[in-house]
C-alpha positions in Angstrom: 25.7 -20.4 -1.4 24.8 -16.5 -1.5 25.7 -14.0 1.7 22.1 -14.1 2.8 21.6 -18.5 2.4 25.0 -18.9 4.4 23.0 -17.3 7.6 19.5 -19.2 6.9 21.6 -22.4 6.6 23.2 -21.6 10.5 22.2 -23.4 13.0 19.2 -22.5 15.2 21.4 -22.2 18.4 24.1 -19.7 16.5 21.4 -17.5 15.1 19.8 -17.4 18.7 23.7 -16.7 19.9 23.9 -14.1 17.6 20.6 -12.2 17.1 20.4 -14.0 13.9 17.0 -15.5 14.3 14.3 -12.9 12.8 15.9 -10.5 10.1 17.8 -12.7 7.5 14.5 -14.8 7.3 12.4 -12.0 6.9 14.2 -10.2 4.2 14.2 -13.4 2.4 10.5 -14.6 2.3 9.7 -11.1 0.7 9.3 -12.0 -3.1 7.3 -14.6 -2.2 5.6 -13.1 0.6 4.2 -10.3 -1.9 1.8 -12.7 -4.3 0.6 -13.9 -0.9 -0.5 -10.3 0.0 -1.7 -9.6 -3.8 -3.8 -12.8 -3.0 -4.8 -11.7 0.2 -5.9 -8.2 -1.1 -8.3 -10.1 -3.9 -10.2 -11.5 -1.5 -11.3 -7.7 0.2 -11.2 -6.1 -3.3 -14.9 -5.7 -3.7 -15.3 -4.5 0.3 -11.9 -2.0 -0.4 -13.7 -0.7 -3.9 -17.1 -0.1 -2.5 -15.0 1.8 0.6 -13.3 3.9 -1.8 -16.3 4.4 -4.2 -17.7 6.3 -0.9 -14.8 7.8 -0.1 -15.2 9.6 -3.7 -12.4 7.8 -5.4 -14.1 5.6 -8.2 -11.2 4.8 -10.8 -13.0 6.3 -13.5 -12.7 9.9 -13.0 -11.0 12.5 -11.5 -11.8 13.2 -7.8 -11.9 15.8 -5.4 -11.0 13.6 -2.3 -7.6 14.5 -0.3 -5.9 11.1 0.4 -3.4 11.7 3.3 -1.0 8.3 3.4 -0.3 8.4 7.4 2.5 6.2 9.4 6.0 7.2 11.7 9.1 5.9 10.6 9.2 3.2 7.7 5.7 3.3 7.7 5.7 6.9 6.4 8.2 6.1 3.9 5.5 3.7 2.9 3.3 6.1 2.2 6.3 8.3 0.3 6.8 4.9 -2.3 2.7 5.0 -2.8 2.2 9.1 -3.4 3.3 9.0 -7.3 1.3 5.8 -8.1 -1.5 6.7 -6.4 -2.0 10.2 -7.8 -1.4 8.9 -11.2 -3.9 5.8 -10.5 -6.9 7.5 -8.7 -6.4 11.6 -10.5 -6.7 13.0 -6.8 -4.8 15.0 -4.5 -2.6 12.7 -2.4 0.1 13.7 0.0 2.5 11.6 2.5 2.1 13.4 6.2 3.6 11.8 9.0 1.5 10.7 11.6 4.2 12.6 14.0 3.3 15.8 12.4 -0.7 15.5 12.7 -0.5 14.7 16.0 1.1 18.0 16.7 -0.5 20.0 13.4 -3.1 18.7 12.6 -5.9 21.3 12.4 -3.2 22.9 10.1 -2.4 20.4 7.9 -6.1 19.9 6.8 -8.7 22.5 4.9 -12.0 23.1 5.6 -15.3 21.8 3.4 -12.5 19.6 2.1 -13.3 15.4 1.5 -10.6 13.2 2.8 -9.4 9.7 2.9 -6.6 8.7 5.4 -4.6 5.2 4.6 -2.5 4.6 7.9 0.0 2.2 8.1 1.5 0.7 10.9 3.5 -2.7 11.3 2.3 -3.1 15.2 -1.0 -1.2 15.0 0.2 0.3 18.2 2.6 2.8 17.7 1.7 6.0 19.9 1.3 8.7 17.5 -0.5 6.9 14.8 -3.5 5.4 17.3 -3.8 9.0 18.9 -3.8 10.1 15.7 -6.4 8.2 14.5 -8.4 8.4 17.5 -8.4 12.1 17.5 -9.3 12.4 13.8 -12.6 10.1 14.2 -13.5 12.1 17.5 -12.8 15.7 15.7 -13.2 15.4 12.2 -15.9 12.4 11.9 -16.3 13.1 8.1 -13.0 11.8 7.3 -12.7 7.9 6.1 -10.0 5.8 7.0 -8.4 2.8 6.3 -6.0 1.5 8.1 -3.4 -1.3 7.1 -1.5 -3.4 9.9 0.3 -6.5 10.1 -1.0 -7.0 13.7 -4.3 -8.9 14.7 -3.9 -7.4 18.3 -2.5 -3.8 17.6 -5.6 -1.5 19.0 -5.4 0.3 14.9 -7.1 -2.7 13.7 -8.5 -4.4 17.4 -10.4 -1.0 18.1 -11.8 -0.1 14.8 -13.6 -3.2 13.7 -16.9 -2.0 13.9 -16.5 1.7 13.1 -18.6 2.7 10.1 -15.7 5.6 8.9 -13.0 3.0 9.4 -11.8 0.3 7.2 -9.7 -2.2 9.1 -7.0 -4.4 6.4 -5.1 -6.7 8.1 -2.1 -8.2 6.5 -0.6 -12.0 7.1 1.3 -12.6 10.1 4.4 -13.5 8.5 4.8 -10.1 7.8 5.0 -8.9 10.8 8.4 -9.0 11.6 9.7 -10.2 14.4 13.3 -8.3 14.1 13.6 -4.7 15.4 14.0 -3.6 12.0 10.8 -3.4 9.1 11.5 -5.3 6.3 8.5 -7.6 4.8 6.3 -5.4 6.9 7.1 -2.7 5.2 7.5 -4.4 1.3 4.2 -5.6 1.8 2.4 -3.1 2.8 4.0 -1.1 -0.3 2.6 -3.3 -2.0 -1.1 -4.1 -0.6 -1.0 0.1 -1.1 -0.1 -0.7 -5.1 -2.9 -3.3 -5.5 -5.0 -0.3 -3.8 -4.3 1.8 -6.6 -5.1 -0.9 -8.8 -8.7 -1.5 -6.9 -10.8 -1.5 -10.2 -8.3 -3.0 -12.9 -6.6 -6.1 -10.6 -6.4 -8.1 -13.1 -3.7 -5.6 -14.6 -1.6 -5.9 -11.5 -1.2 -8.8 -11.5 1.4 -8.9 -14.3 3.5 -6.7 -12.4 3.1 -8.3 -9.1 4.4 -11.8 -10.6 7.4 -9.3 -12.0 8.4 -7.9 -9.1 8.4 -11.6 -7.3 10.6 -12.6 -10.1 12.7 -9.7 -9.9 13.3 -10.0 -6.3 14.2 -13.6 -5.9 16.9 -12.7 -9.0 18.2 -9.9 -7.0 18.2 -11.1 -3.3 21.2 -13.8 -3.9 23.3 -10.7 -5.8 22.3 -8.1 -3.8 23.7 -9.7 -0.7 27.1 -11.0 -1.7 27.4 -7.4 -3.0 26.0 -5.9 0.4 28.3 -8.6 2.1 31.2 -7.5 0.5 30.7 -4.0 0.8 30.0 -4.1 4.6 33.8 -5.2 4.7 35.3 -2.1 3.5 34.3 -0.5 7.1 33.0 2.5 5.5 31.9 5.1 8.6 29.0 6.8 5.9 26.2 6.0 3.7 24.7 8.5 1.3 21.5 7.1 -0.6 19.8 9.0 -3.6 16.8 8.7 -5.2 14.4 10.5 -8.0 10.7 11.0 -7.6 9.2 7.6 -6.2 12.4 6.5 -5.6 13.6 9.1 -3.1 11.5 7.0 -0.6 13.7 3.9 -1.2 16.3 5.9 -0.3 14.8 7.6 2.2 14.0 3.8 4.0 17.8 2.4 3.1 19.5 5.1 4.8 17.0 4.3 8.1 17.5 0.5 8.1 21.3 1.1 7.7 21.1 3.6 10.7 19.1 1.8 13.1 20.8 -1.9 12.2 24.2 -0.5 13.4 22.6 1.6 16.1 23.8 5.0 14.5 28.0 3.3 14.2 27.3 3.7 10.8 25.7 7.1 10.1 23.2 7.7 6.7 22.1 10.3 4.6 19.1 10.3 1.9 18.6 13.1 -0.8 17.3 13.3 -4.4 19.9 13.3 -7.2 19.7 17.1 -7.6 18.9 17.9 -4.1 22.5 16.5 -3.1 24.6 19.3 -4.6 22.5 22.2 -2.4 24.4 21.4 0.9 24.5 17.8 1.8 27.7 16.4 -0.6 29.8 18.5 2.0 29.6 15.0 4.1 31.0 13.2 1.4 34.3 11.7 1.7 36.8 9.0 0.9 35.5 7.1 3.2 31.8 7.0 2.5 29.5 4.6 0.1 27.3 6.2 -2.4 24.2 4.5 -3.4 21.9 5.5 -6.2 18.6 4.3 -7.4 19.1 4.7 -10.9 15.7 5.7 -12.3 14.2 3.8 -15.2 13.6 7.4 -16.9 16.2 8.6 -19.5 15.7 12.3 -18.7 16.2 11.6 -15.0 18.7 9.2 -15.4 20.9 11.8 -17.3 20.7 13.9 -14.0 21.6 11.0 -12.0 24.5 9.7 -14.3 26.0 13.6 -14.3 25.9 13.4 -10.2 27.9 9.6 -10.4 30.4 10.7 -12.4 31.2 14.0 -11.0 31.5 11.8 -7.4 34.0 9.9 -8.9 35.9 13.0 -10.1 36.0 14.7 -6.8 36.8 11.4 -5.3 34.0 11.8 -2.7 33.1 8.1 -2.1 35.3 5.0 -1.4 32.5 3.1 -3.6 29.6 4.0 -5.8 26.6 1.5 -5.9 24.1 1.5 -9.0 20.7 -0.6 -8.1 18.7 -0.3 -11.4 15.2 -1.6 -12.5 16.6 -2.8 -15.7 20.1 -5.2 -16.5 22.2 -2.9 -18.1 26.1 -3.0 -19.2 28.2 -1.6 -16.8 29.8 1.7 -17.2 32.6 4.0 -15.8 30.2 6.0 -13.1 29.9 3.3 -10.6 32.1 0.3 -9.4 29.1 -1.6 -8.6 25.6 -2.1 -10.6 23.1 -4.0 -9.1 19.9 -5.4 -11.2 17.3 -7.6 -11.7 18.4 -10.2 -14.6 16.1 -11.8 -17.5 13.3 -9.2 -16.1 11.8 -6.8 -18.6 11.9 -3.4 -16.9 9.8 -2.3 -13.8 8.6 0.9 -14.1 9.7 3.5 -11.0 6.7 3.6 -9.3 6.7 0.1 -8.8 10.7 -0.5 -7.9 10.3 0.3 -4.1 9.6 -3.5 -3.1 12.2 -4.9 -4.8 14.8 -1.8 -4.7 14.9 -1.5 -0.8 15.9 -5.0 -0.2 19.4 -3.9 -1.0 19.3 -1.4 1.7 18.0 -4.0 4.0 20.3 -6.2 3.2 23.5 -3.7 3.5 21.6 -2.6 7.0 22.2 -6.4 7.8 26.2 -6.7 7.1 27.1 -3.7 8.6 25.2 -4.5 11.8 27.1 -8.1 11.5 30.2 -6.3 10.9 30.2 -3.9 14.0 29.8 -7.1 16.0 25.7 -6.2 16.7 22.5 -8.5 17.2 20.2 -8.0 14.3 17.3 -8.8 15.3 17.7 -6.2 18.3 20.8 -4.0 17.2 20.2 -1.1 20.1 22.1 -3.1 23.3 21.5 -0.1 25.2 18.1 0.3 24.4 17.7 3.7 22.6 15.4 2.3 20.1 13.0 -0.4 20.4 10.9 -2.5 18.0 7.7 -0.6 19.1 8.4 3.1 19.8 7.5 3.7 23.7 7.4 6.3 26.1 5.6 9.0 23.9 2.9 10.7 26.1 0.3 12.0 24.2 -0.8 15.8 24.8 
């Protein structure tokens, strides 16, 4: 047995005993959870495609609509995995903007005589900032369209919207709304419900890579935690995640679910490849982990290889982690090289899904190794599952 089926198989009372109840599950039933969303989405393609047709996205030419992908947190990173897909997919302007930062900026952030389309996403539907957010925009700014995606039948994004003519509702299963304090299938599949969105008019396409990535991820889950298992034993005090172009957002989610699973004991980083060098690889040390997400592009991957190996000259990390789309023969710039076997290779924009699960699952053996609960890793309360006590201005 694997890392990750040695804490499904406990028993009910030890998992309860030990905050072990939610999480491992739900990082788990991803891969499979994903063809259940894909599924889910074919049955509100045509209502999504005749949303977006008036939105002025049509899938057949180049549009002048402004898609801002909105959400706090994971969520945003959500949006961050979607932007190069999207732009590619729908040959319009799209941008990740936090829903923290339109609460506070938003006649700023947006232009005038401008078309827009916001996609918020939101595990609970009841985050603070992102229903204000959305509430102001339809009171101030009727003309823009919105759709928001939630994993919550009673979270007032979806409960309050259902009948608003500017405001498409999506609601996702239930099973992936995790229970843990942590997002882990919430936020997978709404990564991918906003990858079968940019593959509205040509489905039929996406669902090749859909069954990949399920295939893909129940290959890497087992691997991925004995390494994450065994890596958490080393008692590293720092984390340093890279990432280029759509996979800075993978990067960007690992270091969080690292952070918040040990309540800040363990303390993260995320940068691109190149961005590293301008500042931030002064926190390096002996006693940190380095994980990169090894693009599937050989021009980017050069970049990435040249920061690995001068890492290991410096002798800057205690262990270098490779997660790669493709199965690859190990080499001198990392002591670890994580991939997806017998899988042909997923292209970038797609990884995020499958990719992050690592960082979830190395989020889960350090928060087991500093002698934490899980499922609610903050004893004294400084986070919480839903963020609270944000009074809107």
């Amino acid at each position: 047995m694997n890392e990750l089926s040695q804490l499904l198989a406990l028993p009910e009372t030890e998992k309860l005993k030990r905050g072990l109840v939610h999480t491992p599950a739900e990082i788990a039933q991803q891969p499979h959870t994903w063809i259940s969303t894909f599924e889910l989405f074919g049955k509100k393609q045509n209502e999504i495609r005749e949303f977006l047709a008036a939105s002025g996205i049509s899938g057949k030419r180049a549009s002048d609509t402004t898609v801002f992908l909105v959400g706090a947190g994971t969520s945003d990173y959500t949006g961050h995995a979607l932007v190069f897909l999207l732009r590619r997919m729908w040959q319009c302007e799209v941008m990740a903007v936090p829903s923290t930062d339109l609460l506070t900026h938003m006649d700023e952030l947006m232009l005038p005589r401008r078309k827009y389309l916001w996609i918020s996403f939101s595990r609970s539907g009841d985050s603070p900032e992102g229903v204000a957010v959305l509430a102001q925009a339809i009171e101030r700014h009727p003309g823009i369209r919105h759709i928001a995606v939630s994993c919550n039948a009673d979270g007032r994004m979806i409960r309050d919207n259902r009948d608003h003519g500017q405001v498409l509702p999506m609601l996702l299963s239930d099973a992936v709304n995790d229970r843990g304090l942590a997002m882990t299938s919430s936020f997978s599949n709404m990564v991918i419900f906003g990858q079968c969105m940019a593959h509205a008019y040509d489905l039929a396409r996406y669902e090749n890579i859909v069954a990949k990535l399920s295939a893909a991820g129940r290959d890497f889950l087992p691997r991925a935690a004995d390494c994450a298992a065994a890596l958490a034993k080393m008692e590293f005090k720092k984390a340093f995640f890279v990432g280029s172009g759509p996979l800075r957002a993978v990067a960007k989610e690992s270091a969080l679910k690292v952070l918040e699973l040990t309540a800040g004991k363990t303390l993260t980083m995320s940068e691109s490849a190149l961005g590293l060098r301008h500042g931030p690889m002064a926190a390096l040390d002996a006693q940190s982990l380095f994980v990169c997400f090894l693009s599937g592009e050989p021009r980017v991957q050069q970049y990435e290889r040249d920061l690995l190996r001068e890492i290991g000259a410096k002798k800057i990390a205690r262990s270098r982690v490779v997660v790669s789309g493709t199965e690859f023969t190990p080499d001198s710039f990392a002591e670890n090289y994580l991939a997806p076997a017998n899988v042909a290779g997923i292209a970038d924009e797609y990884r995020a899904p499958v990719d992050v699960m690592f960082g979830q699952l190395l989020g889960l053996f350090c928060s087991i190794r500093w002698n934490l609960q899980p499922d609610s890793p903050s004893p004294d309360g400084v986070i919480s599952r839903v963020v609270q006590n944000v009074s809107i201005h």
